[in-house]
Structure formats: structure tokens, C-alpha cells
C-alpha positions, -999 to +999 in steps of 0.1 A: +145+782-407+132+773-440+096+770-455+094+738-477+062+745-496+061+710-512+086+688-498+096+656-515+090+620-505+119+606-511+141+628-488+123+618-455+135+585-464+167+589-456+153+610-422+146+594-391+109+601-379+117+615-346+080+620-335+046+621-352+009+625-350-017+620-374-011+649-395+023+662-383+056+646-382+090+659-373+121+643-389+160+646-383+170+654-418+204+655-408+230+683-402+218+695-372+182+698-388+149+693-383+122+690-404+083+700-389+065+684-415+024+689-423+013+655-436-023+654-452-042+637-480-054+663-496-024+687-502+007+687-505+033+679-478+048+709-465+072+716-440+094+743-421+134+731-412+148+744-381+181+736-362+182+718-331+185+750-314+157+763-329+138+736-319+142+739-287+132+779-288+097+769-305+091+741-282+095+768-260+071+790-273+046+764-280+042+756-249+041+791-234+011+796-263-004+761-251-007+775-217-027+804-227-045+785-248-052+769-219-061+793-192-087+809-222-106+779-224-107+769-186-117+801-179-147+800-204-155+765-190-158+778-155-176+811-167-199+784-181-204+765-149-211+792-128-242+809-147 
């Protein structure tokens, strides 16, 4: 894993956008690599590259933080409908 603190244009061209949102974007850079990539106006595009292995091991995690996320919020909601 690398931290791209500015990351150049030109070399997501030759990536293929795998999957975006509106301010994040994940490109196959080649090589068995990956390149999670913070797109905004205001600064400059940065981006961490991970294997495809990786990947898979912080999509993992993501979604094992997501569901506690999650459960925190639900439970304040229903804390909130109960008073």
C-alpha cells in the first residue's frame, strides 16, 4: 500500500475507473493494483494503491466498521424513539 499525496491526471488515463462516487473513485492502475482515489475541487487528488488482495482485506474491514457504524446509530435512533 502506498499513499499518493497528489496523484497525477494523466496516469488514471490509462486506468480503468472500476467504481466511483461523487468524491471517490477506485481505478485498476494495472499490475495487480488498485488505486482508491479522493477526488474533490478544492484539493488535490490523493489516493492510496493497494493490491487486489488488499482490496479485498479493506473491503472487508469496511464493512465490519459499516456495521458498527451501523448498530451505533440505530441504537441512538431507537434510544430516541423510546423517550
Amino acid at each position: 500500500m502506498k499513499l499518493v499525496e497528489s496523484i497525477d491526471l494523466e496516469s488514471l488515463r490509462n486506468g480503468k475507473l472500476v467504481a466511483e462516487s461523487n468524491e471517490f473513485a477506485i481505478y485498476d492502475v494495472g499490475n495487480d493494483t488498485y488505486a482508491l482515489v479522493h477526488r474533490h475541487e478544492a484539493v488535490d487528488w490523493q489516493a492510496i494503491t493497494i493490491s487486489g488482495d488488499g482490496l479485498f482485506r479493506v473491503a472487508e474491514l469496511l464493512a465490519g466498521a459499516t456495521r458498527s457504524l451501523y448498530r451505533n446509530v440505530a441504537g441512538e435512533l431507537s434510544r430516541e424513539r423510546n423517550r
